[in-house]
LUMZA-718562 format. One record per residue (C-alpha): residue number from 0; x, y, z. Coordinates in steps of 0.001 Angstrom, whole numbers. Example, Ala and Ser with C-alpha at 12.3 -4.5 7.8 and 13.67 -1.06 7.14 Angstrom:
residues 2
+-----+---------+---------+---------+
| num |       u |       v |       w |
+-----+---------+---------+---------+
|   0 |   12300 |   -4500 |    7800 |
|   1 |   13670 |   -1060 |    7140 |
+-----+---------+---------+---------+
This chain:
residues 247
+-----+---------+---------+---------+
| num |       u |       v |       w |
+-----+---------+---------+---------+
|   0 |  -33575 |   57703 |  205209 |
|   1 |  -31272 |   57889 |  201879 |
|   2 |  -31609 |   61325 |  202396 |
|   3 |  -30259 |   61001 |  206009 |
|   4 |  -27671 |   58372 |  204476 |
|   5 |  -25883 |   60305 |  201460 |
|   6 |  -24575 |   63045 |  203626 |
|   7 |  -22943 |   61318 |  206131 |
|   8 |  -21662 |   58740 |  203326 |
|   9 |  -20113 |   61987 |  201174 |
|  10 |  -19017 |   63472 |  204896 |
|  11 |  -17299 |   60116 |  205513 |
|  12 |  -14992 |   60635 |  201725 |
|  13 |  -14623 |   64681 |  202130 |
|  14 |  -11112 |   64594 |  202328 |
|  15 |  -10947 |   62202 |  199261 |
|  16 |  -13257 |   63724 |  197270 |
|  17 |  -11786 |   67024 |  197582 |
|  18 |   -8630 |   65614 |  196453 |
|  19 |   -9629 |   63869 |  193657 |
|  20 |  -11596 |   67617 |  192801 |
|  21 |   -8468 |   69322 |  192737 |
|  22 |   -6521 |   66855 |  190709 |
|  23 |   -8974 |   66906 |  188233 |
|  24 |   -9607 |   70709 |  187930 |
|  25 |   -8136 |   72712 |  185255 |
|  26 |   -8413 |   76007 |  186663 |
|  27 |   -6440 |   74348 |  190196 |
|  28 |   -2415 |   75441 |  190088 |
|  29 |   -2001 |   71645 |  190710 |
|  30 |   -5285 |   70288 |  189151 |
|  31 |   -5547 |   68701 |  185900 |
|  32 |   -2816 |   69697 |  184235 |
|  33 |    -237 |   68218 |  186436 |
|  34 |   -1800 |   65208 |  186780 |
|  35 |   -1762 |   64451 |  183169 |
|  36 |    1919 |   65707 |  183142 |
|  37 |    2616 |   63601 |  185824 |
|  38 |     951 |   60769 |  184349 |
|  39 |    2265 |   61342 |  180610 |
|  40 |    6197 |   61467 |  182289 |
|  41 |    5449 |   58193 |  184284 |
|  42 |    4553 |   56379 |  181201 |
|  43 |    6904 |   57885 |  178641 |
|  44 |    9803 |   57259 |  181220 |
|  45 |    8980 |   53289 |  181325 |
|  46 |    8705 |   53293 |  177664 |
|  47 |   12087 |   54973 |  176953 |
|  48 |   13433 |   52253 |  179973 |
|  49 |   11987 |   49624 |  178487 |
|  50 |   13287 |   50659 |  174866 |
|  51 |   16894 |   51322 |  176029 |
|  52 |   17256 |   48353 |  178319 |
|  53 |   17138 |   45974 |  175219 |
|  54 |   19733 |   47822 |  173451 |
|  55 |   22060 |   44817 |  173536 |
|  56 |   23601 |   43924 |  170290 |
|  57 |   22644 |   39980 |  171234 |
|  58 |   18416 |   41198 |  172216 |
|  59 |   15837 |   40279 |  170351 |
|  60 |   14481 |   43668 |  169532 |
|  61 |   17938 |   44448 |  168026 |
|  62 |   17476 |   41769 |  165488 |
|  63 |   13820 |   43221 |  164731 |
|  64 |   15761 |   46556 |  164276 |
|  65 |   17972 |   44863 |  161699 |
|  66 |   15114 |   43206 |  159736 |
|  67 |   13112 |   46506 |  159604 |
|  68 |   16395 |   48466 |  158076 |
|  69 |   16894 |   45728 |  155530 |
|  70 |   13012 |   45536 |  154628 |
|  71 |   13166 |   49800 |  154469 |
|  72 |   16287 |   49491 |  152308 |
|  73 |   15643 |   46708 |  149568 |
|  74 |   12544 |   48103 |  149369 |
|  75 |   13290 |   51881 |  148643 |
|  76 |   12866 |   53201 |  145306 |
|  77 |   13747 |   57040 |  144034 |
|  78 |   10399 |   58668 |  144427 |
|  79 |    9821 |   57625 |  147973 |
|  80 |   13471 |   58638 |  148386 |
|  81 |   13235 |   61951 |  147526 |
|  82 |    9912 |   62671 |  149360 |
|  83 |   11501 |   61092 |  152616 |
|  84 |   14643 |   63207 |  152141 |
|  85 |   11670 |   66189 |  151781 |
|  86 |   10137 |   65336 |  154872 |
|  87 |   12796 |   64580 |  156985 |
|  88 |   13816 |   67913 |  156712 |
|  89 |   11503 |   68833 |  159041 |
|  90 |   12796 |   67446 |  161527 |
|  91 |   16325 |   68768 |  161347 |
|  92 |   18340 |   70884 |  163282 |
|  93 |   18534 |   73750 |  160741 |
|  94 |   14681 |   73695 |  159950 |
|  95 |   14079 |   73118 |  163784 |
|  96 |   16139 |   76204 |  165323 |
|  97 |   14244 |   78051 |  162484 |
|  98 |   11228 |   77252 |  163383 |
|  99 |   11561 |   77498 |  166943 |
| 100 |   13310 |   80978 |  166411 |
| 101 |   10618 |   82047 |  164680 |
| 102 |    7683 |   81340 |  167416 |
| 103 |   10070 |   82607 |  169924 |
| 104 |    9506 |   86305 |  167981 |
| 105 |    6141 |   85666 |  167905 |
| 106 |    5670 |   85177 |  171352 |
| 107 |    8152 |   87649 |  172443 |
| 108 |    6235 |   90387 |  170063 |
| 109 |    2492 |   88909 |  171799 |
| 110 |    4372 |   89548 |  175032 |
| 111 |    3225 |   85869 |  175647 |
| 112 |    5962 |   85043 |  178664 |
| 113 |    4268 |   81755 |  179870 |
| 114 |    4438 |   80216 |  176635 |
| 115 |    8190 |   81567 |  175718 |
| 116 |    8952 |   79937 |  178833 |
| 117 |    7178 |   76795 |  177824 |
| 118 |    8892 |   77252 |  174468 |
| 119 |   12670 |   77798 |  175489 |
| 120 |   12310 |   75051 |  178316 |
| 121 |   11640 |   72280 |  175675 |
| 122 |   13897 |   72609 |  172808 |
| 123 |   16439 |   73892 |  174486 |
| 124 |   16639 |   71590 |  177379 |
| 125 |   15359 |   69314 |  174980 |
| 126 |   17892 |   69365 |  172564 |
| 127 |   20727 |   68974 |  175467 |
| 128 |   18383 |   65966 |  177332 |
| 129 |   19366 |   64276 |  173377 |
| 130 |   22854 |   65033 |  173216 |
| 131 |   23764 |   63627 |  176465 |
| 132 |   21527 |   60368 |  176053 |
| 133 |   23159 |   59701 |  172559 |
| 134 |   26934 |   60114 |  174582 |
| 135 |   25428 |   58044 |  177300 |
| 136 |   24500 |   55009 |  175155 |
| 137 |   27088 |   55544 |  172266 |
| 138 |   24778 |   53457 |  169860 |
| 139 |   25900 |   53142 |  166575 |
| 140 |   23845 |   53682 |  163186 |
| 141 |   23084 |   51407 |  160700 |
| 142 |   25625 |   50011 |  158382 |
| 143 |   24315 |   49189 |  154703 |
| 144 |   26356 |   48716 |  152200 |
| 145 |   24583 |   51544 |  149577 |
| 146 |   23548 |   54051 |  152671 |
| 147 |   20850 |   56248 |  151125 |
| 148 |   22580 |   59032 |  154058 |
| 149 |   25551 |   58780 |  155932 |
| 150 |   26433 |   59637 |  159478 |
| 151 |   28639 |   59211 |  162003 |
| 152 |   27247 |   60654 |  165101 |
| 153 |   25340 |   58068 |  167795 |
| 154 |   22361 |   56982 |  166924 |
| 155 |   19850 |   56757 |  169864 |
| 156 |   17778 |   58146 |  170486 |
| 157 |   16910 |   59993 |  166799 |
| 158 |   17378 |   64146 |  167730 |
| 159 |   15343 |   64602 |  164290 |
| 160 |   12294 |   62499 |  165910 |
| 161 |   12973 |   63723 |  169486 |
| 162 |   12974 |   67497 |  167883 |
| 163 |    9842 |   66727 |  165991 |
| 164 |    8356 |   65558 |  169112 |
| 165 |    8977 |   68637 |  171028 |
| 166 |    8659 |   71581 |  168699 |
| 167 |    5729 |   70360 |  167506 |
| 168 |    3791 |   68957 |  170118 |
| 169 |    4268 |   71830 |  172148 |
| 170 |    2823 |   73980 |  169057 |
| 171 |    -127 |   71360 |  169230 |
| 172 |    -540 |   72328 |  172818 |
| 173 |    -863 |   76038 |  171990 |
| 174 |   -3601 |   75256 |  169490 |
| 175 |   -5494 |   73079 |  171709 |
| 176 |   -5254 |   75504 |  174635 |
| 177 |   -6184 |   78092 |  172351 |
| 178 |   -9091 |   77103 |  170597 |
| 179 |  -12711 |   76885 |  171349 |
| 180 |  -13640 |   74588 |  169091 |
| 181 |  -13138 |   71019 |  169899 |
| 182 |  -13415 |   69773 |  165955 |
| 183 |   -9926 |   72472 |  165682 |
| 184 |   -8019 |   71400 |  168808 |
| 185 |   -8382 |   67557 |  167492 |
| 186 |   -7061 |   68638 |  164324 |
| 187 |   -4256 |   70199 |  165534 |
| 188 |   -3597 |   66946 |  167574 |
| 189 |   -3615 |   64663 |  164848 |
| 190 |   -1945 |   67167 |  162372 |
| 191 |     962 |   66964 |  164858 |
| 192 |     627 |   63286 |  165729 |
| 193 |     929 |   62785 |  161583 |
| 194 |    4251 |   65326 |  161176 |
| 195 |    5754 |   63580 |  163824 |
| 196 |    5076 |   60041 |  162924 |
| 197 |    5698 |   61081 |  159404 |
| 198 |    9676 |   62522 |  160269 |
| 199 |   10366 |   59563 |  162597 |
| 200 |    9437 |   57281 |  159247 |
| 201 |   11735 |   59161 |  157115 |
| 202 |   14974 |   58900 |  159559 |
| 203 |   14556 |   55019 |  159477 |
| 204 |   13586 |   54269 |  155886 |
| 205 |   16899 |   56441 |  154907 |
| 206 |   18799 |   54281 |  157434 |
| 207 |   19809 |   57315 |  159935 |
| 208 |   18159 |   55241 |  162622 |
| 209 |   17045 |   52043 |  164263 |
| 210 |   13180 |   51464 |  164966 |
| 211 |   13811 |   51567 |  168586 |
| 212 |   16494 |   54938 |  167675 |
| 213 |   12866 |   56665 |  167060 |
| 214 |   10700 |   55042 |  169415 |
| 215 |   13104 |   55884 |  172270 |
| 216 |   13300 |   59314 |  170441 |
| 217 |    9157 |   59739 |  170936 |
| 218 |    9468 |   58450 |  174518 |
| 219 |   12100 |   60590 |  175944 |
| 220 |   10687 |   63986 |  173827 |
| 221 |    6940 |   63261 |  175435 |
| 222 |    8557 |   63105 |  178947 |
| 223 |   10405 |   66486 |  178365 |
| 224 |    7499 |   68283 |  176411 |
| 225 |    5274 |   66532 |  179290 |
| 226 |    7488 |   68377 |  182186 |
| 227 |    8055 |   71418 |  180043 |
| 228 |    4595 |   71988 |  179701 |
| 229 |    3364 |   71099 |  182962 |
| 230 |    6210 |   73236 |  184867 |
| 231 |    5485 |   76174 |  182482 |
| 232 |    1649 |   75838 |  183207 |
| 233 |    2115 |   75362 |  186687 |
| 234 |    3793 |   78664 |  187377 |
| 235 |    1418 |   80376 |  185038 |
| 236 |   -1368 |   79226 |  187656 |
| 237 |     148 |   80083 |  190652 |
| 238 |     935 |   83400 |  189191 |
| 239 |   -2157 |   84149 |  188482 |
| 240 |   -3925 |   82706 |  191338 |
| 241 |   -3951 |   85415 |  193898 |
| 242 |   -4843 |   88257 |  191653 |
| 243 |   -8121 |   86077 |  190613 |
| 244 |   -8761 |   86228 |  194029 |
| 245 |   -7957 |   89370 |  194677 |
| 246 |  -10842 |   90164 |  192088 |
+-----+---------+---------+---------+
């Protein structure tokens, strides 16, 4: 009888099934990949709206932004200085259009099209998502009286911590994609995970940024690295789909 049963049960949820099979397939042009994209843009978007809708000079988390430049800047000594100035570099425009200059050969020269896409679609559509959100909220800096660096361009969201967030979490999804071995594809995760962390530290103990400059910063680059990525491996797959089954 539960033999009888289970068909007609699994009959009854085809459709279903088969939907949730396609979402979660990662050979599927819209399988796995989009749904995690989908679902990594959903949440990095209400972050980001969360983030920027207590921007207020009078919110709370503003004050919490004060307390943690004062605490970062009464507590700063030369050493740590000069290693944050080290890593922060990292993260800057110069070092950034280097860098992504440089895998842009690489991929050109490997003929790798999908992933020059991929590249060119997230810093530089990245890089022009952060200039017009800093014009859009016109944030200001922080203002200490000794400023261990001093700027005068908005402050939110951080383009070193967005940048960092892009350039290298996109490299982090080449090495994951790439490698067999699982032990190497975490690594290159949390090597990433630390860099970025690591640069978006730097820009507020210095007192470039706000707290919320860099969290807003990690928000909005995971939405566009998220879309970026998920766009990029979307056409790969659909490219790619009727030759496989042409074979």
């Amino acid at each position: 009888m539960d033999a009888r049963v289970k068909p007609k049960a699994l009959r009854r949820f085809e459709r279903e099934i088969d939907f949730l099979r396609r979402r979660l397939s990662p050979e599927g042009a819209f399988g796995l990949h989009l749904t995690l994209g989908l679902l990594i843009m959903l949440v990095g978007f209400w972050c980001f709206a969360e983030i920027a809708e207590d921007l207020k000079p009078g919110a709370a988390i503003a004050f919490q932004d004060e307390q943690v430049t004062n605490w970062c800047h009464a507590h700063a000594s030369p050493q740590i200085t000069r290693a944050a100035r080290i890593g922060t570099t990292f993260g800057s425009i110069g070092f950034l259009s280097v860098a992504s200059a440089i895998c842009a050969l690489a991929l050109l020269r490997a003929r790798a099209w999908d992933r020059l896409l991929a590249l060119a679609c997230t810093m530089i559509g990245g890089s022009l998502l952060n200039i017009a959100l800093k014009h859009f909220f016109q944030r200001q800096r922080p203002v200490l009286e000794n400023p261990l660096v001093t700027l005068t361009s908005y402050g939110f969201p951080s383009g070193h911590a967005m940048g960092a967030t892009l350039l290298y979490g996109l490299l982090a999804l080449f090495a994951v994609s790439s490698f067999r071995s699982g032990a190497k594809r975490v690594l290159a995760a949390v090597f990433a995970v630390v860099l970025i962390l690591m640069i978006g530290l730097t820009r507020i103990y210095l007192g470039a940024h706000y707290l919320t400059d860099v969290l807003g910063a990690f928000a909005a680059g995971a939405v566009w690295l998220a879309f970026s990525w998920t766009a990029a491996e979307t056409l790969r797959k659909r490219r790619h789909r009727p030759s496989a089954a042409g074979r």
